[in-house]
C-alpha positions in Angstrom: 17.4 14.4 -57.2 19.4 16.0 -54.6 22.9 17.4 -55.5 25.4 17.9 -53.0 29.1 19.4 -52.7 32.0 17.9 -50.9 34.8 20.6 -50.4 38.4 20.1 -50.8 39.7 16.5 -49.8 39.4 13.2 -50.2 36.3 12.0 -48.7 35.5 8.2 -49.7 33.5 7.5 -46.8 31.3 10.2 -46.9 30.7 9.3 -50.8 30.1 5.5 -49.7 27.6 6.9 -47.0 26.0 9.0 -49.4 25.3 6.5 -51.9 22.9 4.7 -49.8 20.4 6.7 -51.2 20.0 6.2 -55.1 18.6 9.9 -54.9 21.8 11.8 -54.5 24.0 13.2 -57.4 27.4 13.9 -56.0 29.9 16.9 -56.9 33.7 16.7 -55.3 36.2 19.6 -55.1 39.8 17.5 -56.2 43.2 18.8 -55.1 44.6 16.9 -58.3 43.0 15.3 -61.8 45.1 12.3 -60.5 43.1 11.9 -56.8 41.8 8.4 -57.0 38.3 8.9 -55.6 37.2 10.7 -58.4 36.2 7.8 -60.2 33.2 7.9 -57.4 31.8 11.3 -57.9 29.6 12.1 -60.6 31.5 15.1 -61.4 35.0 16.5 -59.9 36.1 19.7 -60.5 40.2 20.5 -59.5 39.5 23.5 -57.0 42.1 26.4 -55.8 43.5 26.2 -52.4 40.9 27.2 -49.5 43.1 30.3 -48.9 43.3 31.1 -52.3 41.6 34.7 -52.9 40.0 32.9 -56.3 38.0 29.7 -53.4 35.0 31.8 -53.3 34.2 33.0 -56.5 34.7 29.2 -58.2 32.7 28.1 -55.2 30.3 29.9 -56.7 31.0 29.8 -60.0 30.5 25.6 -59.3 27.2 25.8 -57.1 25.4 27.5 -59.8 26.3 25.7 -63.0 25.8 22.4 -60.9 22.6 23.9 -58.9 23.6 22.3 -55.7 21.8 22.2 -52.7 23.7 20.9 -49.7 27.7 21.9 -49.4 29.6 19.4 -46.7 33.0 21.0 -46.1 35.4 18.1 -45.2 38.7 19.7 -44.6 39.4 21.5 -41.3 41.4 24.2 -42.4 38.8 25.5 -44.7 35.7 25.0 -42.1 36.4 28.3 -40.6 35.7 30.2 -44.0 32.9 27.9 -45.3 30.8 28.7 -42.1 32.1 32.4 -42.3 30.1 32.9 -45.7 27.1 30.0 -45.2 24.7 32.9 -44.7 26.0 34.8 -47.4 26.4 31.3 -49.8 22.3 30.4 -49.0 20.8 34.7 -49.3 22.5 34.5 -53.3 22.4 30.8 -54.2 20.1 29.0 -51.8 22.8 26.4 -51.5 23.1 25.3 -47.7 26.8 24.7 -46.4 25.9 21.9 -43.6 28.1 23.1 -40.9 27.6 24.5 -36.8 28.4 28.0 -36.9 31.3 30.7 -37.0 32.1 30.4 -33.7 31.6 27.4 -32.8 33.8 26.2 -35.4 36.7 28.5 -34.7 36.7 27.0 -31.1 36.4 23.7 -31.9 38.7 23.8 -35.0 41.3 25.2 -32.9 42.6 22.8 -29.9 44.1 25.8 -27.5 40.7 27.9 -27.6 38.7 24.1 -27.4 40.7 23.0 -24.4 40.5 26.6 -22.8 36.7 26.8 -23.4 35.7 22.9 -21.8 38.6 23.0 -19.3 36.3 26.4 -17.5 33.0 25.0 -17.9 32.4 23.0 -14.8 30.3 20.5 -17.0 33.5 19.6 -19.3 36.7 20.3 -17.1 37.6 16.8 -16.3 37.6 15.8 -19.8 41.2 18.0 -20.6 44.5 17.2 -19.0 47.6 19.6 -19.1 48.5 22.0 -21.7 50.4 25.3 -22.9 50.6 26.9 -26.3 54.0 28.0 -27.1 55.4 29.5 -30.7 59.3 29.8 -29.5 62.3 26.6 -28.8 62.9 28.7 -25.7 58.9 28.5 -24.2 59.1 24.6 -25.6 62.2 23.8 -23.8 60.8 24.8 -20.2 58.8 22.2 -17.7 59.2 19.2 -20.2 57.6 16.0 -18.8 58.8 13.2 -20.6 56.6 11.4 -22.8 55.1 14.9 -24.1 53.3 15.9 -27.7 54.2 18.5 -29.1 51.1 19.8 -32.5 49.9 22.8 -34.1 46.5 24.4 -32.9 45.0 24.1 -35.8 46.3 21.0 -38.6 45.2 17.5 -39.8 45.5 13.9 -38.7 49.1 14.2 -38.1 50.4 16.9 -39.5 52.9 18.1 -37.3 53.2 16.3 -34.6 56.2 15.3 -32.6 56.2 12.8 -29.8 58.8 14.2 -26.9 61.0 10.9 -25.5 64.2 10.9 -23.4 67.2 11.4 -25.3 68.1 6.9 -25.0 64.8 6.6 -26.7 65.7 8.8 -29.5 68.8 7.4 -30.1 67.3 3.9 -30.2 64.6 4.8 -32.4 67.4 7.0 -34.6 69.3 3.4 -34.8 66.2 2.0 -36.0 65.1 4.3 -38.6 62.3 5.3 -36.9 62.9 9.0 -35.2 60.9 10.9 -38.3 58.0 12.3 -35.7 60.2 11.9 -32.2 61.8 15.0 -30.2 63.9 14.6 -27.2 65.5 17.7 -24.4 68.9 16.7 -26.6 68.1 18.1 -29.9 65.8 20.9 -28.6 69.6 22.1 -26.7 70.8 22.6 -30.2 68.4 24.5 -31.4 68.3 28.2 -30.3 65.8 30.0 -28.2 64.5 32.3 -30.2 63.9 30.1 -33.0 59.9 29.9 -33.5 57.4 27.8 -35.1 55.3 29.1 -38.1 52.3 29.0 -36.0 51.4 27.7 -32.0 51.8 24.7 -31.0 50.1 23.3 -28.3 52.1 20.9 -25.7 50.4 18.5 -23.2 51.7 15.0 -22.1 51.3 11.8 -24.1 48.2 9.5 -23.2 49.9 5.7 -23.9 46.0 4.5 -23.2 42.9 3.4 -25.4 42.2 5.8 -28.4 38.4 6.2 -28.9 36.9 7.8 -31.4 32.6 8.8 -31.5 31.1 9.9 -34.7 28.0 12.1 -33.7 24.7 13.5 -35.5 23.6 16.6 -33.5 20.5 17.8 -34.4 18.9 21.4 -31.9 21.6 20.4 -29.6 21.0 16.6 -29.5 23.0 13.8 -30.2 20.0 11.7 -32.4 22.6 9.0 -33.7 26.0 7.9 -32.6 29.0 5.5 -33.3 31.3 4.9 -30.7 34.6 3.2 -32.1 37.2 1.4 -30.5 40.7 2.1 -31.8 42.6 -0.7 -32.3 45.6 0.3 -34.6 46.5 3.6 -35.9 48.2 4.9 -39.4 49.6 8.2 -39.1 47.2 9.2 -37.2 44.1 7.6 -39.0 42.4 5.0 -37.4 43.4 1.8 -40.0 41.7 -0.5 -37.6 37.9 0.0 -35.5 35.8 -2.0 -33.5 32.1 0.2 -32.7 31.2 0.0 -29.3 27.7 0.9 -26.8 30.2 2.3 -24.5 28.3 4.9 -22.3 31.0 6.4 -20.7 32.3 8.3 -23.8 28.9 8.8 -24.7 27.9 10.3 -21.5 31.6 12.6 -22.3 30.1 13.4 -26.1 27.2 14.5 -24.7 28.5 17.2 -22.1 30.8 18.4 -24.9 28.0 18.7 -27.6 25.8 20.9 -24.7 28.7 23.3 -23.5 30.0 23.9 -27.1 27.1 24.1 -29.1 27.9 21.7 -32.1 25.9 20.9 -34.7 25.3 18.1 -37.6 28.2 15.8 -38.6 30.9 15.9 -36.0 34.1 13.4 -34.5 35.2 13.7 -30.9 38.4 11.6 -30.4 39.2 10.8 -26.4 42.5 9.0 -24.9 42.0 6.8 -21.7 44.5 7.4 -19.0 45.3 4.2 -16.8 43.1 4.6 -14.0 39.9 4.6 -17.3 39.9 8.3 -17.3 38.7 9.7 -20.3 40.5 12.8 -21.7 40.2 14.5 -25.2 42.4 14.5 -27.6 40.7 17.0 -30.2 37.3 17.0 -32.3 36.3 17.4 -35.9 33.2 19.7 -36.3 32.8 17.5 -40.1 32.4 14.3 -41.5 35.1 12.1 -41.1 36.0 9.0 -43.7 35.0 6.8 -40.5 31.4 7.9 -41.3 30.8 5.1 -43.7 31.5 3.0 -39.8 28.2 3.9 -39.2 26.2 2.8 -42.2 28.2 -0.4 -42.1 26.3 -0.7 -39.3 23.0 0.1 -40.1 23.1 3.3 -38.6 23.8 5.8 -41.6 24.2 9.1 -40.0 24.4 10.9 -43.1 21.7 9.8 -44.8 19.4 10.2 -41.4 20.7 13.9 -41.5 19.8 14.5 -45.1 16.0 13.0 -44.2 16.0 15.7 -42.0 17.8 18.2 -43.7 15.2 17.7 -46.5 12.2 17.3 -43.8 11.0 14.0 -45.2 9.6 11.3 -42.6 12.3 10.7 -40.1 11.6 8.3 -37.0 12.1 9.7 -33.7 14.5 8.5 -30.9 18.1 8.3 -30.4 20.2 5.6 -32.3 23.2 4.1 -31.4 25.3 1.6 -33.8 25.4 -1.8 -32.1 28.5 -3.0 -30.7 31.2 -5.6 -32.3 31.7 -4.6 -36.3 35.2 -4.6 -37.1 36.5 -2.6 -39.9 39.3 -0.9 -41.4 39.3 2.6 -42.6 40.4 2.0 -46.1 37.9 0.2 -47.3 39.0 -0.3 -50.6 42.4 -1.5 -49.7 42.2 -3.8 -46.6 38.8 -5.1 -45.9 39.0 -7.1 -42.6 36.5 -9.9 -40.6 33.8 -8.0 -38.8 31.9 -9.2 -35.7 28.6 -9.0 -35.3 25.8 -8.2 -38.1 27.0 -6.2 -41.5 
C-alpha cells in the first residue's frame, strides 16, 4: 500500500486519477471540515494556512502518524515552500514531496521572472508577447493598449485579474451587470498615482484567440506522456469545457519550455493563439492540475505512470500522447458532457 499526501486545496481530479490503482491510500490537507471532496479521501485533516508559522510542524506532525510516502503539493502559492524543505522533509521522514526544484519553481510559479527567463533564451523567446510589472496606478496608467490584462505575478486561476477595455465598453458591460473583473483609462483617472497594489502585477495585452492547455509528465528532462487540450469554454478562469488534441505545434512549444526551464514531474503549460496561429504563453503550473483526470479519461494516466516510476516498478518505454477527440468538462461530478472518440 502506497500512501500519499495532497497539500492544501481541492484536488478531485488528482484523487480520481489516483484511484486507478486500487493500491493507493490517500491523505488530503482540507481548508474547511465542510470541503466537499473529502468524502473521497481516506482521511482529511483541516490544515493551517501555507504561510502559517504552525504548516511545517503539522506537516510533519501528519506525515508521520499517517507514514506517508509521496507528498503532491497542489496549490501554487505553497509550492515555493514545499520544494524549499523537500530535502529536509525526505533526510527526517523519508517522505518524498514530488515536485521540480527550488528554483525552478520560484521561476515558474512567478509569471514576471518566467516570462523574463524564456523571453532571453533564444530557444523560447517567440513563445512571450509584451509585458511590464508595475505595483503603482501611476506606472499602470502609462502606454495602455486597449484590450490589456492586468494580474498578480504570483495567484490562482483568476484571482486578480482585470481585463483593460475602452471606457464605452465599460460602461456597456456596467449597464449589464457585468464590469466585476473589467478596468478601463476612466476609472484608473480617478484613482491617484501613488496608490499601489499589495503586490506586482504584471500587464501585457489580451490574446482574444484559442486557449490551449497541455498537461505534461517530465521525467530527466523528458516529456514521457502528454495531453494536449483544446479549450472550448472557460469558468473563471478554469477550463469547464476540453476537447484533447495530437496537436504538435504546442507540443513542439512544451517541449522547448520543459528543456530551457528545467521542469520536472506533474506540470500544466497554458498558451493563447494570436490570429495569424501564433502561439504565446499565458503562464504554467509546475503541479497537478484537476484537468489531470483528462488524461486518464483517456487512457493515458499520467499520474499513475509517474507513480510506476516513482516506485521503480515495470514501466514501458516510449513517449505517450492522449489521442485526440474526448470531450469533457472539468467538473466531473456536476456536468458530465458527450465525448468523442474512445472513453
Amino acid at each position: 500500500m502506497v500512501t500519499i499526501l495532497l497539500t492544501d486545496g481541492e484536488f478531485t481530479g488528482m484523487i480520481r486519477a489516483l484511484r486507478e490503482r486500487p493500491d493507493v491510500r490517500i491523505i488530503g490537507f482540507l481548508f474547511s471540515q465542510d470541503t466537499a471532496h473529502r468524502t473521497m479521501l481516506d482521511r482529511a485533516y483541516v490544515a493551517p494556512s501555507w504561510d502559517d508559522p504552525e504548516y511545517i510542524p503539522f506537516l510533519y506532525e501528519v506525515i508521520k502518524k499517517e507514514s506517508v510516502d509521496l507528498i503532491f503539493p497542489v496549490v501554487t502559492k505553497s509550492l515555493p515552500l514545499m520544494a524549499l524543505h523537500a530535502e529536509e522533509i525526505y533526510e527526517k521522514t523519508g517522505a518524498v514531496v514530488v515536485t521540480a526544484p527550488y528554483p525552478v519553481i520560484k521561476t515558474a510559479n512567478h509569471k514576471a521572472a518566467l516570462f523574463s527567463r524564456l523571453k532571453e533564451d533564444p530557444l523560447t523567446a517567440e513563445y512571450i508577447t509584451d509585458f511590464r510589472v508595475t505595483r503603482t496606478i501611476g506606472d499602470l496608467k502609462k502606454d495602455l493598449k486597449i484590450p490589456f490584462v492586468v494580474k498578480p505575478v504570483v495567484g490562482e486561476n483568476k484571482e486578480g485579474f482585470l481585463l483593460g477595455v475602452s471606457d464605452e465598453k465599460w460602461h456597456q458591460a456596467f449597464l449589464k451587470g457585468q464590469s466585476g473583473r473589467l478596468l478601463c483609462p476612466g476609472l484608473l483617472e480617478l484613482m491617484k498615482d501613488e496608490d499601489s497594489f499589495l503586490e506586482e502585477r504584471l500587464i501585457m495585452p489580451y490574446l482574444p484567440g484559442q486557449e490551449w492547455d497541455a498537461d505534461l509528465l517530465v521525467i530527466e528532462g523528458k516529456i514521457v506522456s502528454a495531453t494536449i487540450r483544446k479549450n472550448l469554454q472557460m469558468f473563471d478562469g478554469l477550463s469547464a469545457c476540453t476537447e484533447t488534441s495530437e496537436d504538435q505545434k504546442v507540443l513542439k512549444a512544451c517541449e522547448k519550455i520543459v528543456q530551457v526551464l528545467g521542469l520536472k514531474y506533474l506540470n500544466c503549460i497554458s498558451f493563447k493563439e494570436t490570429e495569424e496561429g501564433d502561439l504565446k504563453l499565458l503562464e504554467i503550473n509546475p503541479r497537478a492540475m484537476g484537468s489531470i483526470y483528462v488524461s486518464a479519461l483517456g487512457k493515458n494516466n499520467l499520474v499513475t505512470r509517474l507513480l510506476s516510476i516513482l516506485l521503480r516498478e515495470k514501466d514501458e518505454p516510449g513517449f505517450r500522447l492522449t489521442h485526440s477527440g474526448l470531450r469533457t468538462a472539468l467538473y466531473y461530478d456536476i456536468i458530465p458532457l458527450s465525448s468523442g472518440g474512445e472513453e
